[in-house]
C-alpha positions in Angstrom: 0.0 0.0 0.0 1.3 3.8 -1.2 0.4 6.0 1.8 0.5 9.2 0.1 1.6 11.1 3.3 4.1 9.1 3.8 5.3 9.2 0.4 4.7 13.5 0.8 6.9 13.1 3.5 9.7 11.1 2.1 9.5 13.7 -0.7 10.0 16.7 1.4 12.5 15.3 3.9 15.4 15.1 0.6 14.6 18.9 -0.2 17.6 19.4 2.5 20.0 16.9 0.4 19.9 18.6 -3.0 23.5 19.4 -2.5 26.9 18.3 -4.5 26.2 16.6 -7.7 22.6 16.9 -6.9 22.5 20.6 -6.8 24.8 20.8 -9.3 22.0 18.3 -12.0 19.3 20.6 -10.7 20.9 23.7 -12.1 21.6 22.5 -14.7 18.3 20.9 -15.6 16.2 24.3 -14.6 19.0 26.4 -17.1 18.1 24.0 -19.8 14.7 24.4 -19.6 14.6 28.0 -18.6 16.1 28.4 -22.0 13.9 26.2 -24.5 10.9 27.9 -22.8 12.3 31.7 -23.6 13.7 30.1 -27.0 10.1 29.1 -28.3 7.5 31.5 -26.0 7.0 34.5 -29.0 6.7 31.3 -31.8 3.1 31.1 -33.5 2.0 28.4 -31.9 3.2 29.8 -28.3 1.2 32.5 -29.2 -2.1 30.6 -30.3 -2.1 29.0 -26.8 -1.7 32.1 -25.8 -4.5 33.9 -27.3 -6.7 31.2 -26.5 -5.5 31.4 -22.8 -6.4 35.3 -22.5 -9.9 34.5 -23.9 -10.5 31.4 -21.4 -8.9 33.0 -18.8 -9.1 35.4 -15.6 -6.5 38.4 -16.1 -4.0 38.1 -14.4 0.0 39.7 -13.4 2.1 36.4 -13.7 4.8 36.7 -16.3 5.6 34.1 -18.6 9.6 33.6 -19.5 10.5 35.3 -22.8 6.9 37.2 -22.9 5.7 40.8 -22.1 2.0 40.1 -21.6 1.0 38.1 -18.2 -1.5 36.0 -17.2 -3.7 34.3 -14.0 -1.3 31.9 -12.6 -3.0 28.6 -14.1 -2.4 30.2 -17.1 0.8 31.2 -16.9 2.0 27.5 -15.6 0.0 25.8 -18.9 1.9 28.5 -21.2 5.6 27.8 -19.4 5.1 24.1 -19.9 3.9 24.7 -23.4 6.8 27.1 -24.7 8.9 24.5 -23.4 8.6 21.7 -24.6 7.5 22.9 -28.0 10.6 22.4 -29.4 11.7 18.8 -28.2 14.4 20.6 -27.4 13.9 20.1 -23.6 15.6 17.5 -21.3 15.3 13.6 -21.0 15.6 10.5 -18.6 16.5 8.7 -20.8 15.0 4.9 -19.0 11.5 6.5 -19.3 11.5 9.1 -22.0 10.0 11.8 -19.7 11.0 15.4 -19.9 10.2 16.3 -16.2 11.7 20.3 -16.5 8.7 21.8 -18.2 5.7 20.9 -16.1 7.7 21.3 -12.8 8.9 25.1 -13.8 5.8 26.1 -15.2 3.8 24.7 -11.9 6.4 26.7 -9.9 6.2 29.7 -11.5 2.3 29.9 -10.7 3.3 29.2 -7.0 5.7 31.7 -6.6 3.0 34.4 -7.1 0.7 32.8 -4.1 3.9 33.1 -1.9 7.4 34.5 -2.8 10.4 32.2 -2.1 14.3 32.1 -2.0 16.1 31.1 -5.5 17.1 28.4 -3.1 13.7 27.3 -2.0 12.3 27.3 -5.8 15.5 24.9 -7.0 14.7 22.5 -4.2 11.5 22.3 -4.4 12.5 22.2 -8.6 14.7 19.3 -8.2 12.4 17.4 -5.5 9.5 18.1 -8.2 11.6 16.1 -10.8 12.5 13.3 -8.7 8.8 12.3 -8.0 7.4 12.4 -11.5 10.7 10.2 -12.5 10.3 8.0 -9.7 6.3 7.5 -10.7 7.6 6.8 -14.2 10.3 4.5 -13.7 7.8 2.4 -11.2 5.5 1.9 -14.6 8.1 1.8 -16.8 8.5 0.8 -20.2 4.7 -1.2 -19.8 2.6 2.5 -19.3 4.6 4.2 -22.4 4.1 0.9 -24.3 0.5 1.2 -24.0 0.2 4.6 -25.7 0.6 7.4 -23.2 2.5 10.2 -23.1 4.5 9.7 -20.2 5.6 13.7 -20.0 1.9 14.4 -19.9 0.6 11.3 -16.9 3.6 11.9 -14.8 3.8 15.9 -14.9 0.9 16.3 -12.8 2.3 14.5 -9.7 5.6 16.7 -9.9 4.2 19.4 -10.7 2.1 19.4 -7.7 5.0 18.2 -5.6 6.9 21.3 -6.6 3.8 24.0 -6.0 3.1 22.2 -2.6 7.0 22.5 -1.4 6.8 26.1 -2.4 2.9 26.8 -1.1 4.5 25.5 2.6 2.3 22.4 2.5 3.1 20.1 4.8 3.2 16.2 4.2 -0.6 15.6 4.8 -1.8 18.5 2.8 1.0 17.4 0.1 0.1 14.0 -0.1 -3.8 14.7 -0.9 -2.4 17.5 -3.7 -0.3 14.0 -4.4 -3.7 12.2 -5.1 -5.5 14.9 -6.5 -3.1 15.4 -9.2 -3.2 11.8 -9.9 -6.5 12.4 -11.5 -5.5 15.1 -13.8 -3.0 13.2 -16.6 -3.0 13.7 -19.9 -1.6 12.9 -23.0 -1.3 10.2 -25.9 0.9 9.3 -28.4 -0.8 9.8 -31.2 -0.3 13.5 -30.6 3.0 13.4 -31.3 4.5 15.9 -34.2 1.6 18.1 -33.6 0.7 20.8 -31.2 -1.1 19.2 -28.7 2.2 17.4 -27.7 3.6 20.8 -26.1 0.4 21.2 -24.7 0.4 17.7 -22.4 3.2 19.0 -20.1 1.6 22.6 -20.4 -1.6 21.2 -18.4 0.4 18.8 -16.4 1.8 22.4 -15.0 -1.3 24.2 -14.9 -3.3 20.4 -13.4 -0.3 20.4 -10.8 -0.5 24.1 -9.4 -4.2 23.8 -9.2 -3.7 20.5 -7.0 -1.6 21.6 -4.8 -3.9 24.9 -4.6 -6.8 23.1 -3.8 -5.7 20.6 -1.3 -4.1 24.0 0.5 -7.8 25.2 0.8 -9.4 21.6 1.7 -10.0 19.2 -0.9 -9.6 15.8 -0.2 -8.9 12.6 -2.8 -8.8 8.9 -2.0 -6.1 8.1 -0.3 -5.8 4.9 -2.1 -5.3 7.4 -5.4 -2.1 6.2 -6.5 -2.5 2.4 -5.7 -6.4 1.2 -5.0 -8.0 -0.8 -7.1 -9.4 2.0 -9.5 -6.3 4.2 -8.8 -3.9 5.9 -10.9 -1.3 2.7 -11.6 -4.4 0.0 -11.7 -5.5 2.0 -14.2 -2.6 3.2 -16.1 0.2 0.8 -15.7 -0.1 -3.0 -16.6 3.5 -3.4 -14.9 4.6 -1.8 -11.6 7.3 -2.1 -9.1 6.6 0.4 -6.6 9.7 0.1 -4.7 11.5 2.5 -7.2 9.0 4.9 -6.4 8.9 4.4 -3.0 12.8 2.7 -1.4 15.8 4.7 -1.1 14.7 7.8 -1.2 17.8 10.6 -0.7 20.5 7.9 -1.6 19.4 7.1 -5.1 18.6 10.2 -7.3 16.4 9.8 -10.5 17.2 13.3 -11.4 21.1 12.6 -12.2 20.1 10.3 -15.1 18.5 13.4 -17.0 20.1 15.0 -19.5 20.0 17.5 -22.2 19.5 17.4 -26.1 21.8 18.8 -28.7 19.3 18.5 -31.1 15.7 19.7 -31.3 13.9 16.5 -31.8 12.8 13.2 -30.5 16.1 11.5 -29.0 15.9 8.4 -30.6 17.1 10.1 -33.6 19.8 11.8 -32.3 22.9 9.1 -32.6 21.9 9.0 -36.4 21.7 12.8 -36.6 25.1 12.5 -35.1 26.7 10.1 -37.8 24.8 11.8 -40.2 27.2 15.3 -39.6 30.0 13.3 -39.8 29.1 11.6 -42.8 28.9 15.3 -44.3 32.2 15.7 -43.8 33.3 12.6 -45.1 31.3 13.1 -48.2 32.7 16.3 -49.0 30.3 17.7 -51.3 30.1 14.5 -54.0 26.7 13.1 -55.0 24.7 11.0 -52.5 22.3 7.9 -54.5 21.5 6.6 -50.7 21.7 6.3 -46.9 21.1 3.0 -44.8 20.2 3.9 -41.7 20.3 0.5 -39.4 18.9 1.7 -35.6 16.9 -0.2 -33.1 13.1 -0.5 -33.9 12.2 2.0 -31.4 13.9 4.8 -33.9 11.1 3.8 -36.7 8.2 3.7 -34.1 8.4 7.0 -32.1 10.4 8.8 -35.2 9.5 6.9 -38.3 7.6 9.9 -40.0 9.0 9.8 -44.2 8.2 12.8 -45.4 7.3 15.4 -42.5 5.1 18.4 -43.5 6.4 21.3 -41.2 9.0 21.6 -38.6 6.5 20.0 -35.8 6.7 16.7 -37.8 10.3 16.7 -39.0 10.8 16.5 -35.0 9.5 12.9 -35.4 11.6 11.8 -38.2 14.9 10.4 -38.1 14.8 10.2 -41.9 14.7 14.2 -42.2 17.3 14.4 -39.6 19.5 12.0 -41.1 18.5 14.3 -44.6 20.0 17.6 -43.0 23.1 16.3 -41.7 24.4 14.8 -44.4 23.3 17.9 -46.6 24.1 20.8 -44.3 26.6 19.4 -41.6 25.1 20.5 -38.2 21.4 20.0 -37.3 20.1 22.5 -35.2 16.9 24.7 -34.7 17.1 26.2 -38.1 17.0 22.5 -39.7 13.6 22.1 -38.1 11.9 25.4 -39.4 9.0 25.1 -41.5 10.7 26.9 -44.6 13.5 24.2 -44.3 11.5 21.1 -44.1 9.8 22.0 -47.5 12.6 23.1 -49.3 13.1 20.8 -52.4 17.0 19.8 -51.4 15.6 18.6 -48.0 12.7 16.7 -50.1 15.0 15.3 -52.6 17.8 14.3 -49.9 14.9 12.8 -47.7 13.8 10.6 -50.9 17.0 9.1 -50.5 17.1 7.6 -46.5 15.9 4.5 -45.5 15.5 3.6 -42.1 16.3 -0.6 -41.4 14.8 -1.4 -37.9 17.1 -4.2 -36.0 16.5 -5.6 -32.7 20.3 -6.3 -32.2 21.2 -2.9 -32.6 20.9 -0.7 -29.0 18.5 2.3 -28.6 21.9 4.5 -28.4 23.6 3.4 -31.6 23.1 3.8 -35.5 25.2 2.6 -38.3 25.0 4.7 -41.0 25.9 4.3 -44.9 25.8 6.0 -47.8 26.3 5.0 -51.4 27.3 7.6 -53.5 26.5 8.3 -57.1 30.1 7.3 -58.1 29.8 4.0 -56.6 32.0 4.1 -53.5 30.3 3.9 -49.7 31.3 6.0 -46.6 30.3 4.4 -43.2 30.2 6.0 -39.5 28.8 4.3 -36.5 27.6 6.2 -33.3 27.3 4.7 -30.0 26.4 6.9 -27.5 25.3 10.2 -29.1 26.2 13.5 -27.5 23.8 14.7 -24.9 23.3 10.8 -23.9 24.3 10.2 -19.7 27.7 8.1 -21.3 28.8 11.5 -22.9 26.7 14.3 -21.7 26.7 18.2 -22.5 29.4 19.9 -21.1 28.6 22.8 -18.9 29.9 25.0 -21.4 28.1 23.3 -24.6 24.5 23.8 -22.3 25.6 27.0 -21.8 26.1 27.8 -25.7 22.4 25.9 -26.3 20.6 28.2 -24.1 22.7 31.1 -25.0 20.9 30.8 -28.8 17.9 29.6 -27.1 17.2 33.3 -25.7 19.0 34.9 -28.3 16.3 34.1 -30.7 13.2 35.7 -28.3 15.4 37.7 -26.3 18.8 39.6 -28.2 21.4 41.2 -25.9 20.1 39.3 -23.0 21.9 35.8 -23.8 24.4 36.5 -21.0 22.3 38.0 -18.2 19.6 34.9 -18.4 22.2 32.3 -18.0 24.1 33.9 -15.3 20.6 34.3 -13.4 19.7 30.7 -13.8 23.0 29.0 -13.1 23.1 31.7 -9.4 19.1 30.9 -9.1 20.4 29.6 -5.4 21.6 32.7 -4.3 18.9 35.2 -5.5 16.1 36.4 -2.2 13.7 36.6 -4.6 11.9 34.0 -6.9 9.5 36.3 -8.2 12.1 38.4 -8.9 14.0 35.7 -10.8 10.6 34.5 -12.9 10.1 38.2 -13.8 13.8 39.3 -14.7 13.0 36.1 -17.2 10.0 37.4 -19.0 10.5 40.2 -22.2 10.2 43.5 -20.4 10.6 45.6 -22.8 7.9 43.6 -26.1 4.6 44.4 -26.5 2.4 41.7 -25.7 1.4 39.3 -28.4 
């Protein structure tokens, strides 16, 4: 049996170990996604949410990171998640394919303007918010992502309200029922995938988060059988479960040092292909491709299989138009994904000639790559372990470099300032302060 005030309280008594290499992954996992969400909050699709956010919504003052308008606090947390995530550009844990960063900041943005906290307070409650939904998920794990959901989007909740509780001042009862409540607010399939409503699972898993942990604050009660009764949450949503890696060794082992951060803006299955793919491009040197054999593990063709992606959403799920800009431009990044890009006709042409060959022998991390070229001769490069994976992760100073394009494409001249305020979030009296210095103070609103 899951006592979920008892599970509340193992949850809050770590906040006082996120120290050493702890601290160190939380900083870096809230820089990362403090920069895709500036790097895609003023795109067209942030800014549909957006409009349809003001019309649903209550006004409100909360800013949103790379934006000049504000919203109510609900809101503001869906938005956060939204922006990002949008790009599939955010982080990874890598055994369960969640990307915990976006619902958690987005949910503790919204509590921050109930009650103002300490930089220090917001990136423990941050990384404790992380752990939770990655211990949930590896407890279901792979037997709930099999089935079709979107792990981002059923998991996101329960950290989300994990974080907004730690930062409301809730203590382990009042936590454990915004635990259960939140249970009962996941969302998100796969079939959503290379569309907009992807972004948008971990954007309500922020906004279903706060609004748990605001609730239970003021009284509302949920089974407290919700995460393990016979109707509950993992009944319900995980055919497989071993709930002692959500429940054992809690402050020893930390879920959170397994995440990691992408080099590339797309789904990570692709990305040791991308990889080979930019070195094939050098080794081709500008002679005439006929054809590229991709061999990766069947995983690669499932979640990423797309042929011939329509915009830059899609072309996030296909290794084949990753594989296509590598070897034709060299390095893949954000531009390779934009809408004009994925229709132009050497893209198109270049796609026309990848196949993908799904293997059960080859590992989720590798891809052998080959292309024939119109002269007859072959040029061959295998990648195992792709950059960004936990076996050769981003250096501090290539995550710095991400995020510093990240803003530089919402938010010019303020590159340097944003990191520098994320990677000293622990020293700063103000989170408020911190979300606000983060939003576009100086745009008009969208």
């Amino acid at each position: 049996m899951i006592d979920l005030t008892e599970l509340a309280a193992q949850a809050l008594a770590v906040a006082d170990r996120v120290e050493g290499q702890v601290h160190t992954e939380a900083v870096r996992s809230l820089l990362n996604v403090v920069g895709t969400t500036i790097g895609a909050a003023a795109t067209a699709e942030s800014n549909v949410v957006a409009a349809g956010l003001r019309r649903a919504g209550a006004p409100g003052e909360v800013p949103v990171p790379g934006r000049s308008d504000t919203f109510d606090a609900p809101s503001a947390a869906l938005l956060t998640g939204f922006a990002a995530h949008l790009d599939d550009f955010d982080d990874t844990h890598l055994a369960t394919v969640v990307h915990p960063g976006a619902a958690t900041l987005g949910a503790a943005l919204g509590a921050c303007w109930q009650q103002d906290r300490s930089g220090d307070e917001l990136l423990r409650a941050f990384a404790v918010g992380i752990e939770l939904q990655l211990r949930v998920a590896v407890a279901m794990s792979p037997s709930h992502y099999d089935a079709g959901w979107h792990i981002t989007g059923t998991v996101g909740p329960i950290g989300a309200a994990m974080a907004a509780a730690m930062l409301m001042g809730l203590d382990a009862e009042t936590t454990g029922r915004a635990i259960g409540v939140a249970s009962s607010m996941t969302i998100g399939h796969r079939e959503g995938f290379g569309t907009m409503n992807k972004p948008l699972h971990p954007g309500k898993a922020a906004a279903n988060g706060l609004v748990a942990a605001t609730v239970a604050k003021h009284g509302l009660t949920a089974s407290p059988r919700a995460l393990d009764g016979p109707r509950g949450y993992f009944r319900v949503l995980a055919p497989e479960l071993d709930e002692s890696k959500l429940l054992d060794d809690w402050g020893t082992r930390w879920e959170l040092l397994d995440n990691t951060y992408k080099p590339y803006p797309c789904g990570i299955v692709s990305h040791p292909a991308i990889e080979a793919a930019e070195e094939l491009h050098q080794l081709i040197g500008g002679r005439e491709v006929a054809r590229v054999d991709v061999r990766c593990h069947p995983l690669v063709v499932e979640l990423t299989g797309n042929p011939d992606p329509s915009d830059g959403l899609a072309a996030r799920f296909s290794t084949i138009h990753g594989v296509a800009s590598g070897v034709l431009q060299g390095p893949v990044d954000l531009k390779s994904y934009e809408d004009t890009t994925v229709r132009s006709e050497p893209l198109i042409e270049m796609r026309s000639k990848v196949a993908l060959h799904p293997d059960p022998d080859v590992a989720r991390a590798t891809a052998f790559l080959t292309a024939t070229l119109a002269d007859g001769g072959t040029e061959s490069v295998t990648v195992r372990n792709a950059r960004g994976s936990l076996e050769v992760p981003l250096t501090d100073d290539q995550l710095d470099r991400k995020v510093l394009a990240l803003v530089e494409r919402t938010l010019p001249g303020r590159e340097k300032e944003i990191v520098e305020a994320a990677r000293g979030v622990a020293t700063i009296p103000s989170a408020q302060s911190w979300f606000r210095n983060l939003a576009d103070t100086k745009g008009t609103p969208a």
